[in-house]
Backbone as CSV, one residue per row, in Angstrom:
resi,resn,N_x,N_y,N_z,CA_x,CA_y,CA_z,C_x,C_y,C_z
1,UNK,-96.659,57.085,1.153,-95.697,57.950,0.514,-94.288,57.532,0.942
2,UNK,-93.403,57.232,-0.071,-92.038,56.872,0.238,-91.144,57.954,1.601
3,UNK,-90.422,57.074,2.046,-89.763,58.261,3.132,-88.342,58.907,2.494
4,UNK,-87.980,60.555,2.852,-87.129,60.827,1.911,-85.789,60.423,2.481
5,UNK,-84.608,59.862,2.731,-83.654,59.655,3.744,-82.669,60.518,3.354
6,UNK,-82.183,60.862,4.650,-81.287,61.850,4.586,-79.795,61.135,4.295
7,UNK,-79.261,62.508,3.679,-77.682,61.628,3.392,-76.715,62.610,5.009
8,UNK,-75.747,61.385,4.539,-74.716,61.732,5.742,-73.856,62.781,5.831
9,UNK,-73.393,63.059,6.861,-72.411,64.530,6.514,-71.741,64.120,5.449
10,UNK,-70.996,62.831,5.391,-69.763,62.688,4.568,-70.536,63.049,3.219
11,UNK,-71.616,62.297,2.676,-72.201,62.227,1.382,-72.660,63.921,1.180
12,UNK,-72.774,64.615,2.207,-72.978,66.075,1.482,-72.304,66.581,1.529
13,UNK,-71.207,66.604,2.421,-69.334,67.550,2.432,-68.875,67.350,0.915
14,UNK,-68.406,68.790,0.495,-67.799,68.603,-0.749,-66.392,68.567,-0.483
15,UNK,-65.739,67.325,-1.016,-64.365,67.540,-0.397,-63.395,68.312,-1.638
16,UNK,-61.853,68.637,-1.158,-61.112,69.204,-2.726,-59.831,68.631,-2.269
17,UNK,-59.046,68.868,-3.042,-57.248,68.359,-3.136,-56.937,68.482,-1.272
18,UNK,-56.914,69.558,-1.102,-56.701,69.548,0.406,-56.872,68.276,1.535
19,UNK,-58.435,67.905,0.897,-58.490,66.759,2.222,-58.299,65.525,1.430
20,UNK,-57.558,65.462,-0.306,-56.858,63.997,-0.512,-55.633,64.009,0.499
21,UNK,-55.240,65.553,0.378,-53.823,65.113,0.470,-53.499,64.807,1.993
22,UNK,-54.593,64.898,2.846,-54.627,65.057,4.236,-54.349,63.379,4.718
23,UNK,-55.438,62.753,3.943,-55.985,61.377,3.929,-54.214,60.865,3.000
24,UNK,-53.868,61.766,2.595,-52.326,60.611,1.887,-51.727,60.550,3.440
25,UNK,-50.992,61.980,4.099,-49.983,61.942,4.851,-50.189,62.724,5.844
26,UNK,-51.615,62.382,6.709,-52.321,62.667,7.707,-52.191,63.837,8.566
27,UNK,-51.417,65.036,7.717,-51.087,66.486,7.658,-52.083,67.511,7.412
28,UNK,-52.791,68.448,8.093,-53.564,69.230,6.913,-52.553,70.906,7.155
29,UNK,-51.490,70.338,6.192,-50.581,71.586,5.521,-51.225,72.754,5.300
30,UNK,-52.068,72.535,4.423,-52.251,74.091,3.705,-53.859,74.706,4.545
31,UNK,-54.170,74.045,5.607,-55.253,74.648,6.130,-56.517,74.739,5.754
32,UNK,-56.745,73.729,4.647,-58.337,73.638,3.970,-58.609,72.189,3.667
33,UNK,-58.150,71.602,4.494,-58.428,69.921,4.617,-59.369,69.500,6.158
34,UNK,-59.304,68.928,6.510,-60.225,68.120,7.747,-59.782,68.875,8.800
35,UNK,-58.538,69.859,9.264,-57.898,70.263,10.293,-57.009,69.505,11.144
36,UNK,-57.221,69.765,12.432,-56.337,69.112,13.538,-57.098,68.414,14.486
37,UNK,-56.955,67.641,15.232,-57.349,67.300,16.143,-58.427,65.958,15.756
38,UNK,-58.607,65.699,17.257,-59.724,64.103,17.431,-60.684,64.708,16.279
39,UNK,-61.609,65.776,16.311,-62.588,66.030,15.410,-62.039,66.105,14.112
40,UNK,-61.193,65.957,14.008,-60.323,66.157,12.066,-60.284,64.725,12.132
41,UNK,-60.047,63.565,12.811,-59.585,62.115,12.731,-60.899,61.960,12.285
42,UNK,-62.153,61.961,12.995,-63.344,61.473,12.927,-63.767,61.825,12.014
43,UNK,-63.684,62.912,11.206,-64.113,63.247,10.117,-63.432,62.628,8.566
44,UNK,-61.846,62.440,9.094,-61.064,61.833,7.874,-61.874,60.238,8.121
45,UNK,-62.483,59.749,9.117,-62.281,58.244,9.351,-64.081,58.232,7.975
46,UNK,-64.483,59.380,8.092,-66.188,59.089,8.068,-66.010,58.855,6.353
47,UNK,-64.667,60.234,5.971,-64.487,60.513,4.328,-63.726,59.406,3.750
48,UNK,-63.184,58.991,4.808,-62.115,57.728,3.415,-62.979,56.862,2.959
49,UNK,-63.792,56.317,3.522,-64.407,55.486,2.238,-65.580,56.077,1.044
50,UNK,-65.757,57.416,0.997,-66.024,57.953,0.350,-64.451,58.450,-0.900
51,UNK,-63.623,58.687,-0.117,-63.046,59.070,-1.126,-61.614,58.386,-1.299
52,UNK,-61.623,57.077,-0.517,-60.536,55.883,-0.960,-59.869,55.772,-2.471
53,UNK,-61.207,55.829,-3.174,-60.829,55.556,-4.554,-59.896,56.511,-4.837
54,UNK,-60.216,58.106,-4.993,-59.586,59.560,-5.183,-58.363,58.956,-4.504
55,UNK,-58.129,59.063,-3.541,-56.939,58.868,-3.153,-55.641,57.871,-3.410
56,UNK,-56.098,56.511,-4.162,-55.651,55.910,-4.715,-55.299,55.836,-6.044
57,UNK,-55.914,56.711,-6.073,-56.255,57.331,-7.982,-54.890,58.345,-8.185
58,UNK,-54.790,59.102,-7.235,-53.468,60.054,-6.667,-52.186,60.000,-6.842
59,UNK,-51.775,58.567,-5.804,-50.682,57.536,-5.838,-50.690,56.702,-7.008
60,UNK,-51.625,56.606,-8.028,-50.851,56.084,-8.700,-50.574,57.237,-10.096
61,UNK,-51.474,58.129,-10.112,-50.896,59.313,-10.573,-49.264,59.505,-10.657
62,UNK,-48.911,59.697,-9.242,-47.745,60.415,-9.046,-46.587,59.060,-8.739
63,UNK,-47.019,57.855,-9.032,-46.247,57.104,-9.487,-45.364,56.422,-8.032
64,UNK,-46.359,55.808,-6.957,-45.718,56.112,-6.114,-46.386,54.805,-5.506
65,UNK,-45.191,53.592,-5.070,-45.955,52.687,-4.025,-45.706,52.560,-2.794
66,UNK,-46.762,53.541,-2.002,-47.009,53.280,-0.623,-48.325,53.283,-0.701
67,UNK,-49.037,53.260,0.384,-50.358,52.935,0.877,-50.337,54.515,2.300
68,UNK,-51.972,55.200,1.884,-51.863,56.384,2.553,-52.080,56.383,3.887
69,UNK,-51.826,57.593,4.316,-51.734,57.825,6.000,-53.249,56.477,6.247
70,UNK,-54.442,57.026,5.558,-55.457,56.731,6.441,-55.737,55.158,5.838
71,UNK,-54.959,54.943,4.830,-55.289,53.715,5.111,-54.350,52.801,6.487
72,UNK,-53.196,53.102,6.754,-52.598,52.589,8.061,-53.783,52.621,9.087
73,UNK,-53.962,53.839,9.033,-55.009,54.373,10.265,-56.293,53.774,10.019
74,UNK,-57.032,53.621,9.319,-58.258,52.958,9.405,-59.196,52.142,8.877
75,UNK,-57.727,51.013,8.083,-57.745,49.704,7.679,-57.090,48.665,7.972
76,UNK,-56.033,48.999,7.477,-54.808,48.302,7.756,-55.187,47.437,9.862
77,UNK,-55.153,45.536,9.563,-54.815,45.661,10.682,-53.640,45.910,11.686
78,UNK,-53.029,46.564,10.999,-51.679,46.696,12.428,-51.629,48.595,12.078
79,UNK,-50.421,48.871,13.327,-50.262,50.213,13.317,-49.069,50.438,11.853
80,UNK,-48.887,51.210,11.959,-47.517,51.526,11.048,-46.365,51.504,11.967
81,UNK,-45.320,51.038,11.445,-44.120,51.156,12.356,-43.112,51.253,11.588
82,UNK,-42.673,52.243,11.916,-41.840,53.029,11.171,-40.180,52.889,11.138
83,UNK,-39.878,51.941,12.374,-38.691,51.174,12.232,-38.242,50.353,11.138
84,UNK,-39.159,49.887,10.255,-39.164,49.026,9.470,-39.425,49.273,7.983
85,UNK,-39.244,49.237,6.769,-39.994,49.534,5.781,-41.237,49.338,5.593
86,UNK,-41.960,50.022,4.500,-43.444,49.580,4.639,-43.407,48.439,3.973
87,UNK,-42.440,48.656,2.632,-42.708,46.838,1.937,-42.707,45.564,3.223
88,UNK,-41.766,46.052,4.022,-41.546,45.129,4.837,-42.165,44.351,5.423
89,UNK,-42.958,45.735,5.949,-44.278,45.505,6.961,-45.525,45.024,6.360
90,UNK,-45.746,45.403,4.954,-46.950,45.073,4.391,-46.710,43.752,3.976
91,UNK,-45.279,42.752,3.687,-45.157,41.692,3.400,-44.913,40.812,4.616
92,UNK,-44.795,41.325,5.890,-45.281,40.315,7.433,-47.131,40.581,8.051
93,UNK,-47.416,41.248,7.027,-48.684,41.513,7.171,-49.345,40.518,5.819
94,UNK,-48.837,40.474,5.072,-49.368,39.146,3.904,-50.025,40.252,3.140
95,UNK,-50.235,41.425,3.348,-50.797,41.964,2.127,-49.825,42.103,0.723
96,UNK,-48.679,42.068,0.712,-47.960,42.365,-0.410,-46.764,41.149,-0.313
97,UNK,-46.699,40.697,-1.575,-45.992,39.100,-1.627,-44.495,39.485,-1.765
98,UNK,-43.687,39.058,-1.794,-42.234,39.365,-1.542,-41.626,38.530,-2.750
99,UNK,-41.324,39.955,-3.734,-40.703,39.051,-5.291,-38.918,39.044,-4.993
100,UNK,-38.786,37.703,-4.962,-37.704,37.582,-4.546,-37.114,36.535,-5.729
Protein backbone atom coordinates (compact mmCIF):
# COMPACT_ATOMS: atom_id res chain seq x y z
CA UNK A 1 0.00 0.00 0.00
CA UNK A 2 1.44 3.38 -1.07
CA UNK A 3 2.69 5.58 1.94
CA UNK A 4 0.58 8.79 2.47
CA UNK A 5 3.36 11.75 2.99
CA UNK A 6 2.75 14.42 4.90
CA UNK A 7 2.96 18.01 3.66
CA UNK A 8 4.99 20.68 5.41
CA UNK A 9 3.87 23.41 7.65
CA UNK A 10 4.63 25.82 4.85
CA UNK A 11 2.46 23.67 2.21
CA UNK A 12 -0.54 23.67 4.74
CA UNK A 13 -0.26 27.42 6.23
CA UNK A 14 -2.70 29.45 4.34
CA UNK A 15 -0.93 32.55 3.78
CA UNK A 16 -2.92 36.28 2.86
CA UNK A 17 -1.69 39.92 1.82
CA UNK A 18 -0.27 40.34 5.29
CA UNK A 19 2.57 37.85 5.03
CA UNK A 20 3.30 39.17 1.09
CA UNK A 21 3.74 42.25 2.41
CA UNK A 22 5.95 41.08 5.34
CA UNK A 23 8.23 39.05 2.85
CA UNK A 24 8.33 42.66 0.61
CA UNK A 25 9.69 44.92 3.63
CA UNK A 26 10.41 42.50 6.42
CA UNK A 27 7.78 44.47 8.72
CA UNK A 28 4.71 42.68 9.99
CA UNK A 29 2.72 46.20 10.24
CA UNK A 30 -0.66 45.25 10.48
CA UNK A 31 -0.22 42.20 12.86
CA UNK A 32 -1.48 39.21 10.70
CA UNK A 33 1.70 38.31 8.88
CA UNK A 34 4.60 35.88 10.26
CA UNK A 35 5.09 38.32 13.47
CA UNK A 36 8.31 39.29 15.19
CA UNK A 37 11.07 37.68 16.13
CA UNK A 38 13.76 34.59 15.23
CA UNK A 39 10.43 32.39 15.02
CA UNK A 40 8.75 34.96 12.39
CA UNK A 41 12.36 34.80 10.33
CA UNK A 42 12.14 30.99 10.26
CA UNK A 43 8.89 30.88 9.23
CA UNK A 44 9.23 33.79 6.45
CA UNK A 45 12.58 31.74 5.41
CA UNK A 46 10.29 28.23 5.13
CA UNK A 47 7.27 30.55 3.04
CA UNK A 48 9.31 32.39 0.46
CA UNK A 49 9.76 29.83 -1.75
CA UNK A 50 6.38 28.94 -1.58
CA UNK A 51 5.27 32.21 -2.17
CA UNK A 52 8.32 34.00 -4.17
CA UNK A 53 6.27 34.01 -7.15
CA UNK A 54 3.14 36.09 -5.19
CA UNK A 55 5.50 38.33 -4.17
CA UNK A 56 7.03 39.15 -7.31
CA UNK A 57 3.80 39.17 -8.92
CA UNK A 58 3.18 42.30 -6.33
CA UNK A 59 6.20 44.43 -7.40
CA UNK A 60 5.47 44.26 -10.53
CA UNK A 61 1.87 45.05 -9.95
CA UNK A 62 2.68 48.19 -8.23
CA UNK A 63 5.22 49.03 -10.73
CA UNK A 64 8.18 49.01 -8.76
CA UNK A 65 12.00 47.88 -9.27
CA UNK A 66 13.44 46.63 -6.21
CA UNK A 67 13.90 43.15 -5.10
CA UNK A 68 12.02 42.20 -1.55
CA UNK A 69 13.11 42.27 2.02
CA UNK A 70 13.40 38.38 1.86
CA UNK A 71 14.87 38.07 -1.08
CA UNK A 72 18.14 40.17 0.38
CA UNK A 73 17.65 37.96 3.33
CA UNK A 74 17.47 34.60 1.93
CA UNK A 75 18.95 34.62 -1.48
CA UNK A 76 20.69 37.19 -2.45
CA UNK A 77 24.50 36.36 -1.83
CA UNK A 78 25.49 39.45 0.02
CA UNK A 79 23.71 41.45 2.85
CA UNK A 80 21.91 44.61 1.78
CA UNK A 81 23.75 47.72 2.39
CA UNK A 82 22.10 50.43 2.54
CA UNK A 83 24.84 53.02 2.04
CA UNK A 84 24.63 52.41 -1.43
CA UNK A 85 21.78 52.07 -3.93
CA UNK A 86 20.28 48.84 -4.62
CA UNK A 87 20.82 49.27 -8.48
CA UNK A 88 24.16 49.77 -7.36
CA UNK A 89 24.60 46.97 -5.34
CA UNK A 90 22.74 44.54 -7.47
CA UNK A 91 25.06 45.71 -10.45
CA UNK A 92 28.58 44.91 -8.18
CA UNK A 93 26.77 41.86 -7.47
CA UNK A 94 26.37 41.05 -11.46
CA UNK A 95 22.83 40.40 -11.00
CA UNK A 96 21.57 43.50 -12.85
CA UNK A 97 23.70 44.88 -15.95
CA UNK A 98 24.38 48.59 -15.90
CA UNK A 99 22.61 50.40 -19.08
CA UNK A 100 24.84 52.95 -19.57
Amino acid sequence: MPRVRRKTKSQRRIYNGNHIEQLLNGHDFFGGGFGDGDYAVADMRQAWPVLRERVFQVLLERNTRIRPWAWWRFESSQQRDESISERDQMIRMGVLESAK
